[in-house]
C-alpha positions as CSV (number, residue, x, y, z in Angstrom):
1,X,12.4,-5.9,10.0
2,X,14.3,-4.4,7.2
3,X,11.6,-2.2,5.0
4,X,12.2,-1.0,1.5
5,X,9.8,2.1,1.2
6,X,9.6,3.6,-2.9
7,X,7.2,7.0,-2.6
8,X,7.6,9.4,0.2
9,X,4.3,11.4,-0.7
10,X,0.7,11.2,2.0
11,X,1.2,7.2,2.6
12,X,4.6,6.4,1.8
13,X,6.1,9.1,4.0
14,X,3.6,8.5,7.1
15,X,4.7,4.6,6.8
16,X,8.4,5.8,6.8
17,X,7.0,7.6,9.9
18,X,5.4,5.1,11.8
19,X,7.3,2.3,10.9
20,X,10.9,3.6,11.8
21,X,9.4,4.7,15.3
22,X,8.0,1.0,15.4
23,X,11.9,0.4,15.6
24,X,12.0,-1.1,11.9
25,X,14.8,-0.5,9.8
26,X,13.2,1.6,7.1
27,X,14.7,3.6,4.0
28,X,12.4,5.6,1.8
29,X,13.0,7.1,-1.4
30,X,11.1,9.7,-4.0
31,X,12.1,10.1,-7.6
32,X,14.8,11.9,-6.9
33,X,17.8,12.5,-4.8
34,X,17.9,11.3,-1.2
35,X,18.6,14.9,0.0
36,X,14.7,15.8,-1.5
37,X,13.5,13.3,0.4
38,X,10.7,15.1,3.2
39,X,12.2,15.5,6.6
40,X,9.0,14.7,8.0
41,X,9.4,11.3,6.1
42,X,12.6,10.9,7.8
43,X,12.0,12.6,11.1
44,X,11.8,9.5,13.4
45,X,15.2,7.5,11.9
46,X,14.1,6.3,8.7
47,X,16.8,6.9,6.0
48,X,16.8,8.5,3.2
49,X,18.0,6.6,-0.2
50,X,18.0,6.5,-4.1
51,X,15.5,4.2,-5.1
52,X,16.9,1.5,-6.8
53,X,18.4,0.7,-3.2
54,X,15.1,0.9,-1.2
55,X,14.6,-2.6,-1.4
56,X,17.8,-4.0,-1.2
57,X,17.3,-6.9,1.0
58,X,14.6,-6.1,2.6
59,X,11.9,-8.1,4.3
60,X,8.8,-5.5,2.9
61,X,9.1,-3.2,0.2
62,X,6.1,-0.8,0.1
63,X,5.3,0.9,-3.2
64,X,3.4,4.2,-2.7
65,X,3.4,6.2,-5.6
66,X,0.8,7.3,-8.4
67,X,-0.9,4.9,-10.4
68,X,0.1,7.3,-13.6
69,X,4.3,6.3,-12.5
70,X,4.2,3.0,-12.4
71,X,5.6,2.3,-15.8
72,X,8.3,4.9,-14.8
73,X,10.1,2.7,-12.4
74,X,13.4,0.6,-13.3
75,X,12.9,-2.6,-14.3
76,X,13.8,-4.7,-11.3
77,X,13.3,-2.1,-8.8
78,X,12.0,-4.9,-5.8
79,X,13.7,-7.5,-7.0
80,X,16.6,-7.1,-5.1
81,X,14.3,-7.8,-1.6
82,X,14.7,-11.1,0.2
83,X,13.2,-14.2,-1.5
84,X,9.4,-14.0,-0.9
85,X,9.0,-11.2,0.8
86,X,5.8,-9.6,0.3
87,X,5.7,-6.4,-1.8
88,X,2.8,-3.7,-0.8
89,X,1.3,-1.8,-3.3
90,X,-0.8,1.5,-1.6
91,X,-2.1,3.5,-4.2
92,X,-5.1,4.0,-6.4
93,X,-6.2,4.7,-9.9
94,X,-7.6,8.6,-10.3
95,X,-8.9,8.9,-14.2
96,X,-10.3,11.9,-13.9
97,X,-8.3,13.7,-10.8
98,X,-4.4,13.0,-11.6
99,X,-3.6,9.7,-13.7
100,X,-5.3,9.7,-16.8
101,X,-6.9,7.0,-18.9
102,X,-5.1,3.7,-18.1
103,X,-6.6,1.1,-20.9
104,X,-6.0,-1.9,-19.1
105,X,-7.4,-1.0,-15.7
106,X,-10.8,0.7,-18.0
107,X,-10.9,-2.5,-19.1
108,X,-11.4,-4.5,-15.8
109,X,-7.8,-5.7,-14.9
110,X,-7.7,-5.0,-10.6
111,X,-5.6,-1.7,-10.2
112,X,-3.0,-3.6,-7.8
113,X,-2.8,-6.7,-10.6
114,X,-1.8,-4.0,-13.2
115,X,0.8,-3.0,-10.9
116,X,2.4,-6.1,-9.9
117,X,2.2,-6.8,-13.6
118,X,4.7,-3.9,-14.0
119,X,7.0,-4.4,-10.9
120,X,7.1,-8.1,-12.1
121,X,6.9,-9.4,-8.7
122,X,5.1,-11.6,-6.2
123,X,3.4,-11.6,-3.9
124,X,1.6,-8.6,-3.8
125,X,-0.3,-6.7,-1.5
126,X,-2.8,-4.7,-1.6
127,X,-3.2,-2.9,1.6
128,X,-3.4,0.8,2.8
129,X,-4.8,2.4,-0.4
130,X,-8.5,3.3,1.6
131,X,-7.3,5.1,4.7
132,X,-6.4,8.7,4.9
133,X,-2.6,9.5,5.9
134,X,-3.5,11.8,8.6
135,X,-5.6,8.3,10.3
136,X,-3.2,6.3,9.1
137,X,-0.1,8.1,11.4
138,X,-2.2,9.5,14.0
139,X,-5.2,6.8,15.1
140,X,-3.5,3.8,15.5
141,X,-4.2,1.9,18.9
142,X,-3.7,-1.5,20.3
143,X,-5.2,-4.4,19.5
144,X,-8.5,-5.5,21.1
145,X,-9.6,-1.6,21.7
146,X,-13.3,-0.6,20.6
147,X,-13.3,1.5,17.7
148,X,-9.9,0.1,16.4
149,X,-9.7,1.1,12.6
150,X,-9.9,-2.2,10.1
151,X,-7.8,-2.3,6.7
152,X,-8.5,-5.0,4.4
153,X,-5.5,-6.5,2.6
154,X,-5.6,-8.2,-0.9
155,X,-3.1,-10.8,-2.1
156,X,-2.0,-14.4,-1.9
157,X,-2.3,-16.3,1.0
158,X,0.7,-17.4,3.2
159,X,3.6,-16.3,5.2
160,X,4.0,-13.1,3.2
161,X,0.5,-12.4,3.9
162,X,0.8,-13.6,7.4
163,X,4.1,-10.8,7.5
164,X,1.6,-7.7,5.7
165,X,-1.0,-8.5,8.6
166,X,1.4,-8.6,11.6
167,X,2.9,-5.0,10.2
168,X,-0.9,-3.8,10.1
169,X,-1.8,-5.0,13.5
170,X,2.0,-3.5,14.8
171,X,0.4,-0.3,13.2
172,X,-2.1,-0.2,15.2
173,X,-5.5,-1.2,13.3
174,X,-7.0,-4.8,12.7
175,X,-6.2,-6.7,9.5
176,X,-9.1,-8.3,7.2
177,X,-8.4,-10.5,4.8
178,X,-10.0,-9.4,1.8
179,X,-9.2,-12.2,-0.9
180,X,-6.9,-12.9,-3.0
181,X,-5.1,-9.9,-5.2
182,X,-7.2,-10.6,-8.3
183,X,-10.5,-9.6,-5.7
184,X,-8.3,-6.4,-4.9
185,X,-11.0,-4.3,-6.7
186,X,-13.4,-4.8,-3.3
187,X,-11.1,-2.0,-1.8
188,X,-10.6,0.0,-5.3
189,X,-12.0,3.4,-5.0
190,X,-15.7,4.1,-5.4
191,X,-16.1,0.6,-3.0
192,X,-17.9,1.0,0.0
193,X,-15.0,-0.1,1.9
194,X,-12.7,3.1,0.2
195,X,-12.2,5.8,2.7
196,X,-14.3,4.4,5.8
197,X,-12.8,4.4,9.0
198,X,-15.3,0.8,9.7
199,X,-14.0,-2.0,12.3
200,X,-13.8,-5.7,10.9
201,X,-17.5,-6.4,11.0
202,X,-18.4,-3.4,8.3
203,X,-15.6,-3.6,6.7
204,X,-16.2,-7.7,5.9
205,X,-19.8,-6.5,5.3
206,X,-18.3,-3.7,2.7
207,X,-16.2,-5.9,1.0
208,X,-19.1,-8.5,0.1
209,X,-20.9,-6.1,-0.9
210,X,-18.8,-4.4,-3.4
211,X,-19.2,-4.0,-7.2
212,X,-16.3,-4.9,-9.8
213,X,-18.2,-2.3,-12.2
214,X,-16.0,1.4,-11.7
215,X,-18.3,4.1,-10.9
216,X,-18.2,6.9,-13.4
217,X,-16.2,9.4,-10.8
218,X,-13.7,6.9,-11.5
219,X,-13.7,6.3,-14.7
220,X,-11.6,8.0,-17.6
């Protein structure tokens, strides 16, 4: 597939990582120039672009950059992407550690609805956001293994979804569905899914078990 990667930081850069040695066509971009894009982002064929042409056609754009940037972005940065294909949003909404006070996500809107509210896109996916990069690029393994590492993913049902959860499972760790985008805030930080390494039976249980309410370490 042909992936569209804006961020090149902890996540975005490990995805450029994993995915171009997957064989995928990838291009990532930062903020900047292509030439400050990270080698290690790079390293295993993924090429480095301006942003505005990450998602040029592509069949996955992955958005991976902090909450606080969002409203930075060009207006129509994924909407040059192949009709329908499914957009991933990554990241997560730190108050108190690096973004500030966002009203609208204070106020209860789902951090990944508040994004996809600002790309102007659909579908969007939530996906990603809970595991740690270093996990994320180095304990993959193949499906049907014991101890295989479950991510939950949040957003519309449907091919596109259907598309996130074959990338996760290419990855290397087993796809739960985990509702529809406007539930996305069962993986927000401060969940007991966020950070947990679980397989699909804790994860599910995690997920029902979360609270829409933000705990106060993340809260402004």
């Amino acid at each position: 597939m042909r992936i569209g990667i804006i961020g090149a930081g902890n996540i975005g850069g490990t995805l450029a990582r994993r995915l171009a040695e997957l064989g995928h066509e990838v291009r990532v971009a930062n903020s900047r120039a292509p030439e400050t894009v990270p080698a290690t982002a790079t390293e295993t064929g993924a090429q480095a672009v301006w942003a505005r042409e990450a998602a040029a056609d592509a069949d996955v754009v992955i958005v991976s950059i902090p909450q606080k940037n969002t409203p930075d972005l060009a207006a129509g940065i994924v909407a040059g992407r192949k009709p329908g294909a499914p957009v991933i949003e990554t990241n997560n909404y730190y108050p108190q550690q690096r973004d500030g006070l966002i009203q609208a996500i204070e106020d209860g809107t789902p951090e990944s609805v508040w994004v996809a509210g600002l790309l102007d896109a659909d579908p969007v996916y939530k996906v990603f956001n809970g595991i740690w990069w270093k996990h994320l690029l180095e304990s993959g393994l193949p499906a049907g293994t014991d101890g295989r590492i479950a991510l939950p993913i949040a957003g519309t049902a449907g091919p596109a979804k259907e598309t996130v959860f074959a990338l996760v499972d290419e990855l290397g760790f087993d796809p739960v569905d985990g509702g529809t985008l406007a539930e996305s805030w069962r993986q927000q930080p401060g969940t007991p899914v966020y950070g947990k390494d679980y397989d699909v039976e804790k994860t599910l249980v995690a997920l029902a078990e979360a609270s829409p309410e933000r705990p106060t370490e993340f809260r402004a």
